[in-house]
C-alpha positions in Angstrom: 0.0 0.0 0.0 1.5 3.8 -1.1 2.2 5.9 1.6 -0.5 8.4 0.3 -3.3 5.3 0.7 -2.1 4.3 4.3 -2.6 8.2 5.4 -5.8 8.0 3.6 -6.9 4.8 5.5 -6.0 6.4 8.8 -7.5 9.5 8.4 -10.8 8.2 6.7 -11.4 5.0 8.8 -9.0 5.5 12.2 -10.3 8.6 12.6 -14.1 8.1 12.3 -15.3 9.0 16.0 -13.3 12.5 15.1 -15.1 12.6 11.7 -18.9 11.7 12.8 -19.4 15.1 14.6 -22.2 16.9 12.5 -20.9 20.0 10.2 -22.0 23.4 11.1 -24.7 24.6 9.3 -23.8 26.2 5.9 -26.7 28.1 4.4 -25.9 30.3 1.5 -25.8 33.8 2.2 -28.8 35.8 0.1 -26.5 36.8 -2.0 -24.4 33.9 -3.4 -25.8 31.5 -6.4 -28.8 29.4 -5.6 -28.2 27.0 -7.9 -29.7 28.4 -10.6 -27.4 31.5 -11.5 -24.4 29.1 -11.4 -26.5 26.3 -13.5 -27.4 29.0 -16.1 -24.4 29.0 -18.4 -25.3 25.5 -19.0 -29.4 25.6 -19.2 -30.7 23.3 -21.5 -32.8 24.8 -24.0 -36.0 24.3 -24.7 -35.7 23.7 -28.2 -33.5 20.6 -26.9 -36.3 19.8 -24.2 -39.1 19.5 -27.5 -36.7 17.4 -29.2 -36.2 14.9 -26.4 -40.5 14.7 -25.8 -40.6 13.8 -29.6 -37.7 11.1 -29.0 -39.6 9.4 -26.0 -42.5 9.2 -27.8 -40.7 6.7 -30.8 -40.4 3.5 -29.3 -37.5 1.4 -28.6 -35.1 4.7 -29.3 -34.1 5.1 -25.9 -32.7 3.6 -22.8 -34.7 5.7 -20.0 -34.1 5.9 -16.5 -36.3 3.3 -14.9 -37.0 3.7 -11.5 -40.6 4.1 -11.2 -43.2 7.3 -10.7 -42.8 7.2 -7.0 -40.1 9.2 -4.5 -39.5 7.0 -0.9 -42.3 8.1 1.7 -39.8 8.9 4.0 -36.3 9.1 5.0 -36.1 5.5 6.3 -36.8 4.4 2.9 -33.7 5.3 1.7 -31.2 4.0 4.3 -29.9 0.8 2.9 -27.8 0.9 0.0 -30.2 -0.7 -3.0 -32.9 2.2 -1.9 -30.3 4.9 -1.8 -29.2 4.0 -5.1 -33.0 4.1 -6.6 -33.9 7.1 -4.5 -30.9 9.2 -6.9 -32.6 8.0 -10.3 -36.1 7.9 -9.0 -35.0 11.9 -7.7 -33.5 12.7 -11.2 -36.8 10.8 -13.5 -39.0 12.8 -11.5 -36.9 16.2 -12.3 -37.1 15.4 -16.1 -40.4 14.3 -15.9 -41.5 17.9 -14.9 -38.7 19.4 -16.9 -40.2 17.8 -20.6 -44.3 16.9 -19.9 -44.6 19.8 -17.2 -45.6 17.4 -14.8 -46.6 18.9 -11.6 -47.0 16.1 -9.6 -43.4 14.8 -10.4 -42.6 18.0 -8.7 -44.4 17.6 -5.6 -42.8 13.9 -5.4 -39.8 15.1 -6.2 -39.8 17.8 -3.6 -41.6 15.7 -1.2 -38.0 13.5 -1.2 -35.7 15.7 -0.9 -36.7 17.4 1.8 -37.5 14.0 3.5 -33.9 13.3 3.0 -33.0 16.1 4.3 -35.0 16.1 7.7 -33.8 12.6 8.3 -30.2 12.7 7.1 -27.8 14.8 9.2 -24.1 15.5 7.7 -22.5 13.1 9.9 -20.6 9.8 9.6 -24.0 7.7 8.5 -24.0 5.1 5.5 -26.2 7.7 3.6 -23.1 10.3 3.9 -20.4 8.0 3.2 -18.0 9.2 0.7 -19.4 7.3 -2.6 -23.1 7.5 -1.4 -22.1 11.2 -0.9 -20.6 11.6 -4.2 -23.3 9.7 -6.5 -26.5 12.0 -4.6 -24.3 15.1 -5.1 -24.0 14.5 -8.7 -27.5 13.3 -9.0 -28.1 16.5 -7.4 -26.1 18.8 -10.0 -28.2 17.0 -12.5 -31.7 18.2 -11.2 -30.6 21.4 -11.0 -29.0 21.1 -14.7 -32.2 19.5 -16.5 -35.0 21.3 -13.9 -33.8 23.9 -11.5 -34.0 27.0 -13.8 -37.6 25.9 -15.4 -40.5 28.0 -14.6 -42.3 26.4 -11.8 -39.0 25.0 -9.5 -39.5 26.2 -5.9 -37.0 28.6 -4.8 -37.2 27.3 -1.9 -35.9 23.4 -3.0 -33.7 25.0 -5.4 -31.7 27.0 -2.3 -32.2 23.7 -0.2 -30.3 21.6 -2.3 -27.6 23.8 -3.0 -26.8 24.9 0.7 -27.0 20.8 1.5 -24.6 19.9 -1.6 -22.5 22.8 0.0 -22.6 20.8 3.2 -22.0 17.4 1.6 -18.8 18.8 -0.7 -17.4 19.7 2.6 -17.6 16.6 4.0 -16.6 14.8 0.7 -13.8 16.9 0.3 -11.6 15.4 3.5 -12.5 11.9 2.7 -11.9 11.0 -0.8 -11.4 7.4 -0.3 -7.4 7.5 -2.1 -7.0 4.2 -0.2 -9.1 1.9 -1.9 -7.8 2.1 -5.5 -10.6 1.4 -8.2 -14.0 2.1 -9.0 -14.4 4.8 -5.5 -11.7 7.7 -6.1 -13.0 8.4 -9.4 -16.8 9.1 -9.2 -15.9 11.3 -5.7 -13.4 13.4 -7.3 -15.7 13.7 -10.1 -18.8 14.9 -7.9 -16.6 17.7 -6.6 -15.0 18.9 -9.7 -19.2 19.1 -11.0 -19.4 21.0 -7.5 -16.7 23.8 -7.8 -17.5 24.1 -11.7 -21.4 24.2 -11.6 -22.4 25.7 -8.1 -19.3 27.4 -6.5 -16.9 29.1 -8.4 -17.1 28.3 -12.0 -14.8 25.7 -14.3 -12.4 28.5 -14.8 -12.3 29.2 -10.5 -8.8 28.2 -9.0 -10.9 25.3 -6.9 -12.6 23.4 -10.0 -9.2 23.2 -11.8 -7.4 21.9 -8.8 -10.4 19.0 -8.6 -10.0 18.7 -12.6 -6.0 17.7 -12.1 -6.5 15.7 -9.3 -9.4 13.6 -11.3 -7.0 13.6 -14.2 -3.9 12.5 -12.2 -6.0 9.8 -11.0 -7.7 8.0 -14.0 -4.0 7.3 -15.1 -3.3 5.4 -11.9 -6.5 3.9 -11.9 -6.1 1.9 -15.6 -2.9 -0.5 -17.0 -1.1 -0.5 -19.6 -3.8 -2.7 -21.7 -5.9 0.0 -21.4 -8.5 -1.7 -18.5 -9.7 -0.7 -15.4 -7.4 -1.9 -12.7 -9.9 -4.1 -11.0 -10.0 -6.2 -14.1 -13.7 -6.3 -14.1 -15.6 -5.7 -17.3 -18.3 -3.8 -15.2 -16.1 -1.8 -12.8 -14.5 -1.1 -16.3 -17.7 0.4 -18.5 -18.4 2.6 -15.1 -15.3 4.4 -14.7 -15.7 5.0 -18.4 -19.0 6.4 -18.0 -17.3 8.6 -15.2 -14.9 9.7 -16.9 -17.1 10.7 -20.7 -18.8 12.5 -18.8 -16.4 14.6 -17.1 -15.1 15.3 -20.8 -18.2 16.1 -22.5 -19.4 18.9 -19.5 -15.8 20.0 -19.4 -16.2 20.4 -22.7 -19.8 22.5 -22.4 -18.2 25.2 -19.9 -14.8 26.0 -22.5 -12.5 23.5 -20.8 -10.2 21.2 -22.2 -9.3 17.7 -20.9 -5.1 16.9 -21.7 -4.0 15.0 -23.9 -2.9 12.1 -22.1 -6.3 12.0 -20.5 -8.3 12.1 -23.9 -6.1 9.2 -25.3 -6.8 7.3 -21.7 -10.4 7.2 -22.9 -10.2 6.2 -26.2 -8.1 3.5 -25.2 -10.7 2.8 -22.7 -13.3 2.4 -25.4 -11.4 0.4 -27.8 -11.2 -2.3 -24.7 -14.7 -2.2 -23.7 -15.7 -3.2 -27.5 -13.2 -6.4 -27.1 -15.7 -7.7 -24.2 -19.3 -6.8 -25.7 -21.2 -8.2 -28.0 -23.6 -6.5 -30.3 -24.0 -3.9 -27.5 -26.1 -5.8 -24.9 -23.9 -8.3 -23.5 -21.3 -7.6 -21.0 -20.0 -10.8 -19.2 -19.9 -10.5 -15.5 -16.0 -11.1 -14.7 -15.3 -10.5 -11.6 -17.6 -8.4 -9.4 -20.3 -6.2 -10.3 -22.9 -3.3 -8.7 -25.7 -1.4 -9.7 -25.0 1.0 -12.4 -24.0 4.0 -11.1 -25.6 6.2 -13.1 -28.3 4.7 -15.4 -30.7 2.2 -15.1 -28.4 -0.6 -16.3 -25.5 -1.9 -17.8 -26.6 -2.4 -21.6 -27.7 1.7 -21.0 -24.1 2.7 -19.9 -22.7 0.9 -23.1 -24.7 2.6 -25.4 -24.7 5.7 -24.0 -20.8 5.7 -24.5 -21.3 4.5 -28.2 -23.8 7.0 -28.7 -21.7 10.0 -27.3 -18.4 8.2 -29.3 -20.6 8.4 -32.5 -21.1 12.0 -32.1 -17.3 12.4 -32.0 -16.4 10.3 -35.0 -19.4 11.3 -37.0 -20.7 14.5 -35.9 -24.0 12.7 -35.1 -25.3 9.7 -33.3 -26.1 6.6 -35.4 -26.6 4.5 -31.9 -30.2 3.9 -29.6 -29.9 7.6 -28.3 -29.9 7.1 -24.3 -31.3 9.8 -21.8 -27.7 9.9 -20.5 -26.2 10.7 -24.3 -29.0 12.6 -25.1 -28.7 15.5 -22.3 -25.1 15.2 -22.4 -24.6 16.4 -26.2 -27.7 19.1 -25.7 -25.5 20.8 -23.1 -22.6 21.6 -25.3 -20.1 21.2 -28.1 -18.6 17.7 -29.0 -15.1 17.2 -27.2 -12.1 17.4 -29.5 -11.2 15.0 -32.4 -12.7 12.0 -32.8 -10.5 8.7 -31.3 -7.8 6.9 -34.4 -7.5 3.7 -32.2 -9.9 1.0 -34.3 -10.1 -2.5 -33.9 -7.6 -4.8 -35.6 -7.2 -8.3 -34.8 -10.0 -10.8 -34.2 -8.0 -12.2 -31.8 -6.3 -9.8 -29.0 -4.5 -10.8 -25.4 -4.4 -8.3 -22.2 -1.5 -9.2 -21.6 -1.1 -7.2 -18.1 -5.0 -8.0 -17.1 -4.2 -12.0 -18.5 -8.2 -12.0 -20.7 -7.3 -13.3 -24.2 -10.5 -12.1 -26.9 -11.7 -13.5 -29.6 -14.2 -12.9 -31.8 -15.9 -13.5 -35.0 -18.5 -11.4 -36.9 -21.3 -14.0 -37.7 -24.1 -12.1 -40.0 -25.8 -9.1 -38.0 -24.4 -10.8 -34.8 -20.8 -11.9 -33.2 -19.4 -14.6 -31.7 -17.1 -13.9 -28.5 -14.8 -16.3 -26.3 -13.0 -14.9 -23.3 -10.6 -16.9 -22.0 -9.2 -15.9 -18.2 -5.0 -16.3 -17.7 -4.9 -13.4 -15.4 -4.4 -12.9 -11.8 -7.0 -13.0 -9.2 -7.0 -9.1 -9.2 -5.1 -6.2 -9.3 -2.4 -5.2 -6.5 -2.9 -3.9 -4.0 -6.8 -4.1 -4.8 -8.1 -7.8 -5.5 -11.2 -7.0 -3.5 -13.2 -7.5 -6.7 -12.0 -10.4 -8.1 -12.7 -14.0 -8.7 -11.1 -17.7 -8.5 -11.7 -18.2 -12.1 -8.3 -18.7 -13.4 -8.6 -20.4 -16.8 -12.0 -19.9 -17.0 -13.7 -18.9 -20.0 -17.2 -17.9 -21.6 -18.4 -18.0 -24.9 -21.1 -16.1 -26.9 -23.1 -17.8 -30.3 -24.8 -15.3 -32.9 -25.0 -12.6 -29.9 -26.6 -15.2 -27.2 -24.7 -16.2 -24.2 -23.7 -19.8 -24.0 -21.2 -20.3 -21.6 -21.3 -17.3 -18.5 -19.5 -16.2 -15.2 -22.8 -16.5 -12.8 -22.1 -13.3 -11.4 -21.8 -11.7 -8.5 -25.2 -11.9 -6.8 -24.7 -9.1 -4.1 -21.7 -7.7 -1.5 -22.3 -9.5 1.3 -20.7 -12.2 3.8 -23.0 -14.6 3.4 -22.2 -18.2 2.1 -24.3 -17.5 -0.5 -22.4 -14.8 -1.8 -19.5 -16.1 -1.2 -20.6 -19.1 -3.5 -20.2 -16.8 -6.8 -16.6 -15.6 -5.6 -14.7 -19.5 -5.4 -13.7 -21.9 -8.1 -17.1 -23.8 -8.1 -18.5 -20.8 -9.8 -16.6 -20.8 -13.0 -16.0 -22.5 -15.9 -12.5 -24.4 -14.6 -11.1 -26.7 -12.6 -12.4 -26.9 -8.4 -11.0 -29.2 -6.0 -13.1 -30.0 -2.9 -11.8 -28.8 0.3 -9.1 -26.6 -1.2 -9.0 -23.5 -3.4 -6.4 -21.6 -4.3 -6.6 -18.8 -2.6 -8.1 -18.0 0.9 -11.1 -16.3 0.9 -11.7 -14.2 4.4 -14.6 -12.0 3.7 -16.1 -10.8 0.3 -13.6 -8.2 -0.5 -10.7 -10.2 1.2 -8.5 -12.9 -0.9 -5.0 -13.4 1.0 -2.4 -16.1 0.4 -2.6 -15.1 -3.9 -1.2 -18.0 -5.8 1.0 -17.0 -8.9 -0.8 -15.8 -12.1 -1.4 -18.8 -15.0 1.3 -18.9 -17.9 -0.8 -18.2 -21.6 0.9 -19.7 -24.7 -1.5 -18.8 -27.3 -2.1 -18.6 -31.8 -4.6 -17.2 -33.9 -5.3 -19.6 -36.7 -7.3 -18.9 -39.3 -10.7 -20.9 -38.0 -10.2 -19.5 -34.8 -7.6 -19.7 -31.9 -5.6 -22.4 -30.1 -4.2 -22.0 -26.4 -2.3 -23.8 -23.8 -2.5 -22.8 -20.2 -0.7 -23.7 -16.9 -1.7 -22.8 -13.5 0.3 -23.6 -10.1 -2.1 -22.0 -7.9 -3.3 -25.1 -5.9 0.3 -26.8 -5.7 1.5 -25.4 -2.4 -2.1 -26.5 -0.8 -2.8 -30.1 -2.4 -0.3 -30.5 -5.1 -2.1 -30.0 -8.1 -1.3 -28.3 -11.3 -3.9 -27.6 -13.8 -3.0 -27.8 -17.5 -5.6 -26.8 -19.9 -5.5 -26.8 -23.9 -8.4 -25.1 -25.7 -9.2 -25.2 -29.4 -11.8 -23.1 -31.0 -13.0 -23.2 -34.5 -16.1 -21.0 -35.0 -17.5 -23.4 -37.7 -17.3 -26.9 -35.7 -17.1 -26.2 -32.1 -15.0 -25.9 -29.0 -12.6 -28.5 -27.6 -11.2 -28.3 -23.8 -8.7 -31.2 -22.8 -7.6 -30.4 -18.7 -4.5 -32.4 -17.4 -4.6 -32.7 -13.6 -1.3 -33.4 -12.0 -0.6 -34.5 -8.5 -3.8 -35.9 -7.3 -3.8 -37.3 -4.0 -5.6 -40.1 -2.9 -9.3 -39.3 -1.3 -9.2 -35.8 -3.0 -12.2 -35.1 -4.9 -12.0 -32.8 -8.0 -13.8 -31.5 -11.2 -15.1 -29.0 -13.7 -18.2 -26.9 -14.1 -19.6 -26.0 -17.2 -22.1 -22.7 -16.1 -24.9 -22.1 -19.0 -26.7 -19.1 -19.5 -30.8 -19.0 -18.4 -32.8 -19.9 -20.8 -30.5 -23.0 -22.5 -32.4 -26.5 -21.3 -30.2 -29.3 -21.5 -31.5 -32.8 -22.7 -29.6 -36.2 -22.5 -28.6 -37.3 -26.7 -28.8 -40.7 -27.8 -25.0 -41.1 -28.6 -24.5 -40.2 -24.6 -24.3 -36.2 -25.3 -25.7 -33.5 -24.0 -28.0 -31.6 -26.1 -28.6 -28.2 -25.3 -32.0 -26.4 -26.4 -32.9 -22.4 -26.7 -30.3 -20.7 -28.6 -30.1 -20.2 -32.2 -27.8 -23.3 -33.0 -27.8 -26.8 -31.8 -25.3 -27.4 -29.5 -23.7 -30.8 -28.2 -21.5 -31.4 -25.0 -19.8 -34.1 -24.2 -17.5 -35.0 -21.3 -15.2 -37.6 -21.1 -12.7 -39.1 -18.4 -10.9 -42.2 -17.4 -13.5 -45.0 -17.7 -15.5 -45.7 -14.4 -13.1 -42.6 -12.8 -15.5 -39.9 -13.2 -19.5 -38.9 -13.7 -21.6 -36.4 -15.1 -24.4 -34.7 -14.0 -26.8 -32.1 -14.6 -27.8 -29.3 -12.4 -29.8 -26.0 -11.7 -27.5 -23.6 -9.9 -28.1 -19.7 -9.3 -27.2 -17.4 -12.0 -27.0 -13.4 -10.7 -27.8 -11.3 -14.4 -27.7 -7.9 -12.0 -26.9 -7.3 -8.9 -28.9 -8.7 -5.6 -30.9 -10.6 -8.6 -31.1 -14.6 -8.6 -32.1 -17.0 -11.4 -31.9 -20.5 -12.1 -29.7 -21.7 -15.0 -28.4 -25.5 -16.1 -24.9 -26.7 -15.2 -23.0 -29.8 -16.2 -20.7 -30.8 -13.9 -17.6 -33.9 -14.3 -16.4 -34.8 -11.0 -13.5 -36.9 -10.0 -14.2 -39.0 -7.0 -11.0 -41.3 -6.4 -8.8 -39.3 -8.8 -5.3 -41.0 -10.0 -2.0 -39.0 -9.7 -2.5 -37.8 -13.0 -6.1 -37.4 -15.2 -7.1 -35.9 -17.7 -10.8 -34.6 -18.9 -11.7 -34.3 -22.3 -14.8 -31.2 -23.5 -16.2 -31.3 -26.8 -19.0 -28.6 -27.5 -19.7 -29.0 -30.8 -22.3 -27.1 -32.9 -23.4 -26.3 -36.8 -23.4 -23.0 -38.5 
């Protein structure tokens, strides 16, 4: 841990008895903005405001926030996390509700909340002012006051509310930026004040806005490797920091400022690696952990809001589904700089630093996309948010999810949640009794084995790999070899080498389907699967009388603190020989 993250630590969690004394009041003197003077240089027009009612009313154009008509009754209502996070975009639907139809009784909701939240929510040490709750409502706040707070018919008296409480907040904020927990937390705080200082306080060209503009700068290039991911390695961590970080450039960009160099070509890069793990724009696999979206009402809306506003840059215009997000973002001001050079090139591309090796195929109007996993359990000094899924992979057919990563399911130290972090949950090898690296509570792996070695080709029907892990050696002895072999025209074949078994250990691997696949037993002793576009076969195949398959319904998270029921085939290994090997065929016809 830096020096800079240890003082950070102390100060933010050591020093929390200090720290939960309430602020002094801080009510804005008659005389200073209200939140609408400072808003101003940056009202959205009404012309932009008749555009957006005719987009709404085409359907299937637009992602829109869904939360619901209705504001929490009261301040209880929003004291666990899931509600705080619904009572921002519930807050912010309600603003643009009265903002576009004239809605009156948005308004009344809408005020109704706020001022519940703030009778019930003192400025002290609480969950609800923690510093990312803090920093997600302050922004939510910025954007009422953006898209609402200088319309005809906004109280005064909320209007002056909100600002003199986001006053408060920003205070608070400001000595807590959580510096020691490097990832998805720095960014969307240091964000929320830089929207503070620009918007409400002094202005994007004030001394305070452009010291919170470097400081968000400096730290978006400690916060992403050299491949161009997010440092937590996770696909969804990765999209929201993205989303963080587009939009600081696009309002920067609305009030005359310019982002630096380094930091524009940050995001490009950025983008080029999200379009390695998506396909056709609605599929995101779920490596490693995952949240709520931060800002919109899911992750599919956060992709194409980020390839609508990267449209407008390239092309002057959107070609994309137009997203609420996108939509307000480019009616606020100019598009930001040049458009990005980096394009796609191979079909078949390896992180090397993050370890994911990409392939993909375009197959018609759809793609095809395998993700195979040779990297580390996370990223030093941060592996909070990672998985035990190393040489683990999932596949995508025609745009439809075959094989998945289960998820994450919610952030919790139950054995439930647990369940989605270890080996078991994952397309790869799991020993009983023994994983490879010591899970203490969600966010805590210690004891991290050394990363998997990747050997790896493109050929011209596909790819072929050869990976070695070492993880489990120390523990039971083991090494896991596996060879993979993909052609996109016949099917996938998985052959895993198991090395220093010991007697009485019981082993094997887990083959995770997406929801919606049913699974039937095939006359020539396959596995059919049913409910995609192709016919898919699966067969698994070990030393004779060594090992048995079976077929099982296991929980599947597709968002977070959401559960399903999807099929998984399962080899297991019961009396296991010092060395054994397990053969995968999933075959399938164009």
């Amino acid at each position: 841990m830096e020096a800079r993250q240890r003082l950070t630590y102390l100060w933010n969690r050591v020093g929390r008895t200090y720290h939960s004394r309430p602020l002094p009041p801080m009510v804005l003197p008659e005389a200073a903005p209200d939140g609408n003077e400072r808003c101003a240089r940056l009202e959205i027009a009404q012309a932009h405001v008749t555009q957006f009612a005719r987009l709404v009313s085409v359907a299937r154009i637009l992602h829109t926030w869904d939360a619901g008509d209705t504001a929490p009754a009261s301040a209880a209502d929003v004291e666990d996390q899931r509600n705080q996070h619904r009572f921002r975009i519930v807050s912010r639907t309600l603003a643009r509700h009265f903002r576009v139809h004239g809605d009156d009784q948005a308004l009344q909701k809408l005020q109704s909340g706020i001022q519940n939240w703030l009778a019930g929510h003192l400025p002290t040490m609480e969950l609800a002012m923690e510093p990312m709750n803090t920093a997600l409502r302050l922004r939510e706040w910025l954007w009422i006051l953006l898209l609402a707070g200088g319309a005809p018919g906004f109280p005064s008296t909320l209007r002056r509310a909100m600002a003199a409480s986001a006053t408060q907040q920003a205070s608070r904020l400001a000595r807590h930026i959580e510096f020691d927990l490097p990832g998805n937390h720095p960014l969307p705080q240091l964000l929320a004040m830089w929207m503070f200082h620009a918007l409400l306080a002094d202005g994007a060209d004030g001394s305070a806005a452009r010291r919170w503009a470097r400081r968000l700068e400096r730290e978006s290039s400690r916060s992403f490797i050299s491949d161009g991911l997010h440092c937590e390695l996770s696909p969804h961590y990765h999209l929201q920091m993205l989303r963080v970080l587009e939009e600081y450039r696009w309002l920067a960009a609305a009030m005359g400022s310019r982002v630096s160099e380094e930091f524009a070509t940050l995001l490009d890069v950025g983008w080029w690696a999200v379009r390695h793990f998506t396909v056709d724009g609605t599929w995101v696999p779920l490596l490693g952990d995952n949240c709520y979206s931060f800002f919109d009402a899911s992750l599919a809306a956060d992709f194409h809001t980020l390839a609508a506003l990267q449209a407008r840059r390239e092309r002057g215009y959107s070609d994309q589904p137009e997203t609420e997000s996108s939509f307000w973002l480019s009616a606020l001001g100019p598009v930001p700089g040049p458009p990005s050079a980096i394009r796609m090139q191979a079909p078949v591309h390896l992180f090397r630093e993050a370890g994911y090796l990409a392939a993909r195929r375009a197959c018609g109007p759809s793609e095809d996309l395998l993700i195979f996993d040779a990297g580390p359990l996370g990223h030093v000094p941060n592996t909070g948010h990672g998985h035990a899924d190393w040489l683990s992979f999932v596949l995508s057919l025609d745009g439809v999810p075959l094989l998945i990563d289960p998820g994450t399911y919610r952030y919790s130290n139950s054995p439930d949640a647990l369940w989605f972090k270890r080996a078991r949950a994952h397309n790869t090898l799991f020993v009983d009794g023994c994983e490879a690296a010591d899970l203490w509570r969600f966010f805590r792996w210690c004891r991290l084995p050394q990363r998997p070695v990747l050997d790896f080709r493109s050929t011209t029907e596909g790819v072929a790999l050869t990976a070695r892990f070492t993880g489990y050696r120390s523990l039971c002895s083991l090494i896991h070899r596996r060879q993979l072999r993909l052609d996109w025209r016949r099917g996938l074949e998985v052959e895993d080498e198991i090395d220093g078994a010991t007697r009485g250990t019981s082993l094997g691997i887990s083959l995770h389907f997406a929801p919606g696949w049913c699974i039937q037993p095939g006359s020539d002793g396959s596995l059919r699967l049913l409910g995609g576009p192709r016919q898919v076969r699966v067969t698994v195949e070990s030393r004779r009388d060594a090992g048995a398959t079976e077929v099982l319904s296991e929980p599947v998270s597709p968002a977070y603190s959401q559960l399903v029921q999807a099929p998984v085939i399962r080899h297991r290994l019961h009396s296991p020989r010092r060395h054994e090997h397990i053969s995968t065929r999933i075959t399938w016809a164009e």
